[in-house]
DOLUM-747274 format. One record per residue (C-alpha): residue number from 1; chain; x, y, z negated. Coordinates in nm, 2 decimals. Example, Ala and Ser with C-alpha at 12.3 -4.5 7.8 and 13.67 -1.06 7.14 Angstrom:
<rs>
 num chaine     c1     c2     c3
   1      A   1.23  -0.45  -0.78
   2      A   1.37  -0.11  -0.71
</rs>
This chain:
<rs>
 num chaine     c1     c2     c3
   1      A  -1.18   2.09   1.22
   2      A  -1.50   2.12   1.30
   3      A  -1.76   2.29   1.00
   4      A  -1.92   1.93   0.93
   5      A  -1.57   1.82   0.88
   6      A  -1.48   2.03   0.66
   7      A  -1.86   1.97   0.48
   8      A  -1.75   1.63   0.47
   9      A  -1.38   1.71   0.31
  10      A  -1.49   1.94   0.06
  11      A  -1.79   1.67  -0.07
  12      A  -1.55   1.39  -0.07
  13      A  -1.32   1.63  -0.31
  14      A  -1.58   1.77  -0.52
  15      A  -1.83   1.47  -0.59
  16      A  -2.13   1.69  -0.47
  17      A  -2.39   1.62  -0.18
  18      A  -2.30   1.72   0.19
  19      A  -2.65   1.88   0.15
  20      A  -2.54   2.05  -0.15
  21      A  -2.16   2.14  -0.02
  22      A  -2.32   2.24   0.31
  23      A  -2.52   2.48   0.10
  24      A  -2.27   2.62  -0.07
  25      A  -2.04   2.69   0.23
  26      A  -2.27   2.85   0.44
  27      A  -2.36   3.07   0.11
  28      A  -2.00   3.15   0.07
  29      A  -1.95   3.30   0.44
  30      A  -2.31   3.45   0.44
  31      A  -2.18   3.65   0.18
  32      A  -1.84   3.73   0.29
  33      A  -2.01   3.86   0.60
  34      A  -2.31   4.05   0.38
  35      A  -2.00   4.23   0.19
  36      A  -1.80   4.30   0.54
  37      A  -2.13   4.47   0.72
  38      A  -2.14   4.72   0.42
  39      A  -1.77   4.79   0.44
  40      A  -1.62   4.65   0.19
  41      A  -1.30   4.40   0.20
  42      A  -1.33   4.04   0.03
  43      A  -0.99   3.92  -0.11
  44      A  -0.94   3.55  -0.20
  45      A  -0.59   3.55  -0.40
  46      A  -0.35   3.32  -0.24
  47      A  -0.55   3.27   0.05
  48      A  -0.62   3.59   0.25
  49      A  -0.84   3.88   0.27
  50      A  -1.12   4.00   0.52
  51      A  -1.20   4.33   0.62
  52      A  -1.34   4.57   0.91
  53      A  -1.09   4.77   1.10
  54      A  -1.22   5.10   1.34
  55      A  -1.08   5.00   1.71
  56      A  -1.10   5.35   1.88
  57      A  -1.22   5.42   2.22
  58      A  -0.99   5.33   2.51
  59      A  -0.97   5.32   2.87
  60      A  -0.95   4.97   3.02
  61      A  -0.87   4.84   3.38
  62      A  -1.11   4.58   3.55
  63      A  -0.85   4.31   3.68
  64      A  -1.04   4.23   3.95
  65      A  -1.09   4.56   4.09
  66      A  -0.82   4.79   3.94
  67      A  -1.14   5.04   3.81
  68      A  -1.10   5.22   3.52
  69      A  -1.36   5.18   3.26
  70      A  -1.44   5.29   2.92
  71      A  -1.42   5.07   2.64
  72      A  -1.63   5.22   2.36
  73      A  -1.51   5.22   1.98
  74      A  -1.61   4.98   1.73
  75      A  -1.56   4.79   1.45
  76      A  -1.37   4.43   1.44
  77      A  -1.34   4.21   1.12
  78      A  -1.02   4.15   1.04
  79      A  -0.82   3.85   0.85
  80      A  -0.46   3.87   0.69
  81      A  -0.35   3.57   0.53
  82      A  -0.21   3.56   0.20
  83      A   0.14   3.45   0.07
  84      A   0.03   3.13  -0.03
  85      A  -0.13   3.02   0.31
  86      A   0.17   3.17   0.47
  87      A   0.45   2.94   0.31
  88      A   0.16   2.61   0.30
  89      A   0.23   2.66   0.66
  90      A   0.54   2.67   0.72
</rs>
């Protein structure tokens, strides 16, 4: 599913505009990114939560050449689903 799929799912559920659904949705993960960058973890109850996990410094091998290289540390957002999700799923 594409994002103007699920644009045009969530209008035909909710009676609103794509315009205004469209709107909405990129509100919704402009915000859940906003609250990520400044380290905090958004929870949606029975659907999952996002968060930013540290991934240390390693050392990495270049398939191609065998080299050793140094993969610097840094953050990676993160998502668990939630119970609900889980067993829809199943």
């Amino acid at each position: 599913m594409t994002k103007s799929d699920l644009v045009d799912s969530v209008a035909s559920r909710t009676g609103l505009t794509k315009k205004d659904t469209a709107r909405t949705i990129d509100a919704i993960l402009e915000t859940i990114k906003e609250q990520l960058r400044a380290g905090e973890k958004v929870q949606l109850v029975g659907f999952g939560s996002f968060e930013v996990k540290r991934r240390e410094a390693r050392v990495g091998r270049n398939p191609k050449t065998m080299e050793e290289i140094r993969i610097p540390a840094r953050n990676v957002p993160v998502f668990r689903a939630g119970k609900e999700l889980k067993e829809s799923v199943l």
